[in-house]
N, C-alpha and C positions, 0 to 999 in steps of 0.2 A: 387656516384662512387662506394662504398664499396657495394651496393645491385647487383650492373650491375656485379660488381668482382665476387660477392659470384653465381650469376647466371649462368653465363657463367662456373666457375669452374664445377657447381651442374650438367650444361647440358652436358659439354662435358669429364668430367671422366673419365668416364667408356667407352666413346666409343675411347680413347687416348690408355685408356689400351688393349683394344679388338685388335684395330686394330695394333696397334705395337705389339702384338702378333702373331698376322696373318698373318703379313707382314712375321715378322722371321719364323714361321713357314712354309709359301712358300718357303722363301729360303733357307731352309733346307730340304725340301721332296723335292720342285718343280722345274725343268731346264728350259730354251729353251722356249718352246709354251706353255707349260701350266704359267708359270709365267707370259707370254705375257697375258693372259686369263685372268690372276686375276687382271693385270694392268686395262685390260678394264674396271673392275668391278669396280675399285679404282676411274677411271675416269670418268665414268659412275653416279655411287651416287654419286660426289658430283655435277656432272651438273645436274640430277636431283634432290638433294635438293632443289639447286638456285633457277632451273624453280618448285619447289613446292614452295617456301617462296615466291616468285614474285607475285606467281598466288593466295595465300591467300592473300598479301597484299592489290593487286590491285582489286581484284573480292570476292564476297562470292560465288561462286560458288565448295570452296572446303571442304567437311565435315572431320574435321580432327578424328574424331572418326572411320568413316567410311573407308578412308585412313588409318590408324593404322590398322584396321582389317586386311586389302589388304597386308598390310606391314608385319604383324606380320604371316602371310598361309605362304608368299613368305620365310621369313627366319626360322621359324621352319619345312618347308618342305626339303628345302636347310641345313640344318643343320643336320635334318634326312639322308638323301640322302648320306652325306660327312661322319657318322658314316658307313651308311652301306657298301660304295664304299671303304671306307680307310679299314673295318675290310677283306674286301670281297681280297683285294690286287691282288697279281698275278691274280688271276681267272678271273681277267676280261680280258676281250679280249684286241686283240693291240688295235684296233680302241676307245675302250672305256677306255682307260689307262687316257684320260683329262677328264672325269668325274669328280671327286676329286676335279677338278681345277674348274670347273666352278661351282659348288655349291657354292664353296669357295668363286669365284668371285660373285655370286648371293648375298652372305652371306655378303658379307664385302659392297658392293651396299646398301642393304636393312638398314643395320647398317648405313649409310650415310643418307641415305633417312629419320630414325627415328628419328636419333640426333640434324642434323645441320638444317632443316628449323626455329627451332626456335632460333637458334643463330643467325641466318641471319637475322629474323624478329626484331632482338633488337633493331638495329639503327631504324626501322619506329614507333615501339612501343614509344622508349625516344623521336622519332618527334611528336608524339599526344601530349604531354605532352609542346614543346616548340616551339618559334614564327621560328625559325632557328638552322640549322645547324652549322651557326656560331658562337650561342648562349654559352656562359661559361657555363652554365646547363650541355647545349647538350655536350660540349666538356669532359668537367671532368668525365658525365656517360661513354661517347662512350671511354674513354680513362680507364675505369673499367672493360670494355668489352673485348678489346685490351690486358689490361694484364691477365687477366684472358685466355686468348688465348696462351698467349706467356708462360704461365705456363703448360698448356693444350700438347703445343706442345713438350716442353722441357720433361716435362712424359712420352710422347708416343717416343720420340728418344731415349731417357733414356731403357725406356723398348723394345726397339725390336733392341737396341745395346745389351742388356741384352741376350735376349733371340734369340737372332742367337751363342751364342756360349752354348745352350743348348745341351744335347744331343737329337737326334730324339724322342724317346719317352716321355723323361722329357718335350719338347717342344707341344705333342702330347697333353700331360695331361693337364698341365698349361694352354692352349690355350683352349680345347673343358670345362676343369672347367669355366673360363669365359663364355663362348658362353652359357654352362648349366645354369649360374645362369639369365643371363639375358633372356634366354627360356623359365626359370621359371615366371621372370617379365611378358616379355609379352603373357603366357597365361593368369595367373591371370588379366593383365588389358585386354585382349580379353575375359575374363567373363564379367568382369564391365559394360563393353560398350556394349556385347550382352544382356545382363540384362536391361541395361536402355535404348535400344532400341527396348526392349521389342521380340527381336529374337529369344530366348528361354526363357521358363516357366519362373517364378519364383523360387528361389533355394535358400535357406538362407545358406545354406553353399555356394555355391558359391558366394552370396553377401560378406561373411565375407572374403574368401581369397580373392578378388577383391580389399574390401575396407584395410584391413589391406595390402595389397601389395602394395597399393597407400598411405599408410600413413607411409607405412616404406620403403620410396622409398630410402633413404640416405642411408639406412642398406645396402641395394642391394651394392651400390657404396662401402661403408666398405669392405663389401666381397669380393668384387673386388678388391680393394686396397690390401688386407690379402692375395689373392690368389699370386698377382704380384710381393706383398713382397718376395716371397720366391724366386726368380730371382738374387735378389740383395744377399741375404743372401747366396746359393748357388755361388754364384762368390766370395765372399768374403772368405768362410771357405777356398774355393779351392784352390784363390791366397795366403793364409796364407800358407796351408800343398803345395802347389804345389812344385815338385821335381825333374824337369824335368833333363834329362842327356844333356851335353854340349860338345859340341868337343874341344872349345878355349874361350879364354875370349869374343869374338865377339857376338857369341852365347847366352852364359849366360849373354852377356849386353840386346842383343833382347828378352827373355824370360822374364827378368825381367823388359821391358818397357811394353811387353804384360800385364804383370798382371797389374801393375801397372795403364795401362789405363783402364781396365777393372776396379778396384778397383774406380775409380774414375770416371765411368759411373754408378757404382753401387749406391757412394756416393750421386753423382746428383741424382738418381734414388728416393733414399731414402728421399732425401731431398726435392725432388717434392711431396712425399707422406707426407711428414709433412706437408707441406706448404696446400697442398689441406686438408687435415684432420682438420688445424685449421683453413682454411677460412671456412669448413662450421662449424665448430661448432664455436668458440671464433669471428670470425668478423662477423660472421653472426647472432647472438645473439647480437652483439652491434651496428650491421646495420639494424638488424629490432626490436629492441627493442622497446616498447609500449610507446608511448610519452601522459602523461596524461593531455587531455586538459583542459583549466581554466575552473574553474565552470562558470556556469550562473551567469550573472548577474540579479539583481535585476530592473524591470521593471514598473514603471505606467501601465496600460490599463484601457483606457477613452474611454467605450463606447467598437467600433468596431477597435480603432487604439494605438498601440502603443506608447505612447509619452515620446522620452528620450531626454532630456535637452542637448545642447550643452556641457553645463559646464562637463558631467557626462564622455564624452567621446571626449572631446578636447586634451589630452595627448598625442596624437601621436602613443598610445598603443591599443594594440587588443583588444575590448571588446565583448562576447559575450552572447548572448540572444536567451531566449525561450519560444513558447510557445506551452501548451499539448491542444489537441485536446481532442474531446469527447472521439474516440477510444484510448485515453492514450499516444498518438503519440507525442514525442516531436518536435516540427520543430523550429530548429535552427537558427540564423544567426546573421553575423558579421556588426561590423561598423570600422572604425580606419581613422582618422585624415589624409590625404594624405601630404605628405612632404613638406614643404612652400608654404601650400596652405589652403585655409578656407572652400577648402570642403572636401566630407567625401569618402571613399571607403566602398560601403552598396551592401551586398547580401545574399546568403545561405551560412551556415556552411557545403556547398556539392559543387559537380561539375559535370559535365555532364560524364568525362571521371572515377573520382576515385569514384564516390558515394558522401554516406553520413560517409564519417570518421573523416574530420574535418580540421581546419586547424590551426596553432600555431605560438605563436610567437618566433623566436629566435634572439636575437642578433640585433632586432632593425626590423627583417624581418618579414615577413609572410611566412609562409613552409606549402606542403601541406604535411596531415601527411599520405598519402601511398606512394606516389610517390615520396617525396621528393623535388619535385618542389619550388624552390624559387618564390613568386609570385612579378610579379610588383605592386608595392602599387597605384601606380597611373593607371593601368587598371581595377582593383576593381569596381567590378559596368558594368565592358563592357562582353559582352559575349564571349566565345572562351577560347579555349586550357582547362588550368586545375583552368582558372578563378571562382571564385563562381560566382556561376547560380543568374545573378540579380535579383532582386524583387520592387517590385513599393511602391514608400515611396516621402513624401513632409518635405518642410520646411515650419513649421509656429510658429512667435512670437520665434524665438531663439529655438526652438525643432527639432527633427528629426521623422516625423510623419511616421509610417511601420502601413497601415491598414492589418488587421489581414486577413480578405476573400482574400489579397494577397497571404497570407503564405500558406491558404489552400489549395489555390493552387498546393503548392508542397510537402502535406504530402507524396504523393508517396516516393519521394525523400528519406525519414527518416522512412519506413515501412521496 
């Protein structure tokens, strides 16, 4: 749950803040038909997110690298276009006076398109992982997902209540400083991807501002946060010193419920920026924190197999075992006692969907350790979902026989 939480906050941030900017800043510059223009834009990217997440889901047919390029021409052309048209103002002709407005809408589209296909892929993601949707797995992630949304949403209403009682230019600023930082994000990751698809030369500085742009992708959203900050902090100085003149008490009751509601959009405001700041640092540190698996255990090998004694590994408890190939290669794997039963759940310490990271025991359970997945103790041994990848093993004379040219099988696995 608390992985799905922290994801969802990390994906959709910045684009909560962007766009509750965007919005107020339309309705501040923009009337009539050009606000209809940016609606389209609004409704536009998010139906094309859907039909992009659908079409990753269900096909490979879609290169998300190659889509990001697409994505990232369309909104720093649009972004350009929106400086030059806003500085150019009057000058432009009547008929080109919606210019402005549909960059805008192009802009705030492309921003849909970037952010939300993989919010939308989470639910199929967490189904790789589980037999159902009905599943308490499934439910508890998709319900991390869900709040992480409802926090998501609660920011960006928070911020573009904010920022429609900005003034025109203050809103100007505030709005194109976000659009700039994250223009910056995606040229830096439109180097990465032309780099590693080898579209232009080689460039070590371009590798580094690539890779350090994707390694300090959190900062991006910080800055975001800092810029949005100053919204709330502005509303607040204002409704303290504000002094506004009154004709009767009726008056000076309504000025003071204005502020007053303002001061408490600002508050929510603020308080959505805590809430995101510690989900990704403090619950996200304790939701992906390193879980240390038990050591190897200590094994016989007789010949070419394996042979651990019932007694070693009849407790009901996870044990597990390795062995190193020539190349140094450890290859892993588990056994554990199935629940009121006399036989055993035998496979790799891997799985087709997480790899080779492992899996642990907690609380009487089997957990895997990337994903999280609760496994059933009594599918141990069958293949599918985030089960370990079986392996071929006999019982003989009270033993548990795993021949070894089984395991070699799957050093890939643990490479």
């Amino acid at each position: 749950m608390l992985k799905y939480l922290v994801e969802s906050t990390e994906q959709l941030a910045s684009l909560a803040i962007m766009t509750g900017m965007l919005l107020a800043y339309i309705k501040i510059t923009y009337q009539g038909r050009a606000a209809f223009i940016v609606r389209i834009g609004f409704i536009a990217g998010i139906v094309s997110a859907i039909v992009m997440s659908v079409t990753k889901t269900v096909t490979n047919k879609v290169d998300t690298g190659t889509w990001n390029l697409y994505i990232y021409a369309v909104s720093l052309a649009a972004l350009a276009l929106v400086f030059v048209f806003t500085f150019l103002g009057k000058k432009l002709k009547k008929q080109a006076q919606y210019l402005p407005a549909v960059m805008l809408s192009a802009e705030l589209a492309m921003l849909f398109l970037y952010f939300l296909p993989a919010f939308f892929e989470m639910p199929h993601t967490i189904l790789l992982t589980e037999e159902t949707v009905m599943s308490t797995a499934f439910i508890v992630k998709f319900l991390g997902m869900l709040l992480g949304l409802l926090l998501i949403l609660l920011m960006g209403i928070s911020v573009y209540q904010g920022m429609v009682h900005m003034g025109k230019n203050t809103a100007l600023v505030l709005t194109f400083s976000v659009l700039l930082i994250n223009a910056f994000k995606q040229v830096a990751s439109a180097f990465g991807i032309l780099l590693a698809k080898r579209l232009i030369a080689s460039n070590h500085t371009l590798f580094v501002i690539s890779k350090y742009a994707s390694n300090l992708n959190v900062w991006f959203i910080y800055l975001t946060i800092l810029v949005a900050f100053v919204v709330p902090a502005i509303l607040l100085v204002r409704s303290f010193l504000a002094d506004e003149p009154y004709a009767n008490h009726a008056q000076r009751r309504k000025i003071i419920a204005k502020w007053r509601k303002l001061r408490r959009f600002s508050g929510l405001e603020i308080v959505c920026f805590a809430f995101v700041i510690c989900i990704m640092t403090a619950v996200n540190a304790y939701a992906n924190k390193e879980v240390e698996l038990s050591p190897i255990e200590e094994a016989t090998v007789d010949g070419e197999d394996f042979i651990i004694p019932f007694d070693q590994v009849n407790d009901g408890h996870l044990h597990r075992f390795g062995y190193t190939t020539a190349d140094d290669v450890v290859i892993r794997f588990i056994i554990i006692q199935k629940p009121n039963s006399a036989s055993y759940g035998i496979g790799l310490d891997a799985c087709e969907i997480c790899g080779e990271t492992g899996y642990y025991e907690k609380n009487g359970q089997v957990v895997c350790n990337l994903c999280d997945v609760i496994m059933n103790i009594n599918t141990i041994g069958f293949k599918g979902g985030c089960n370990p990848i079986p392996i071929d093993y006999g019982i003989e004379n009270g033993n548990i026989v795993v021949p070894v040219e089984g395991l070699l099988e799957h050093e890939a696995e643990f490479k």
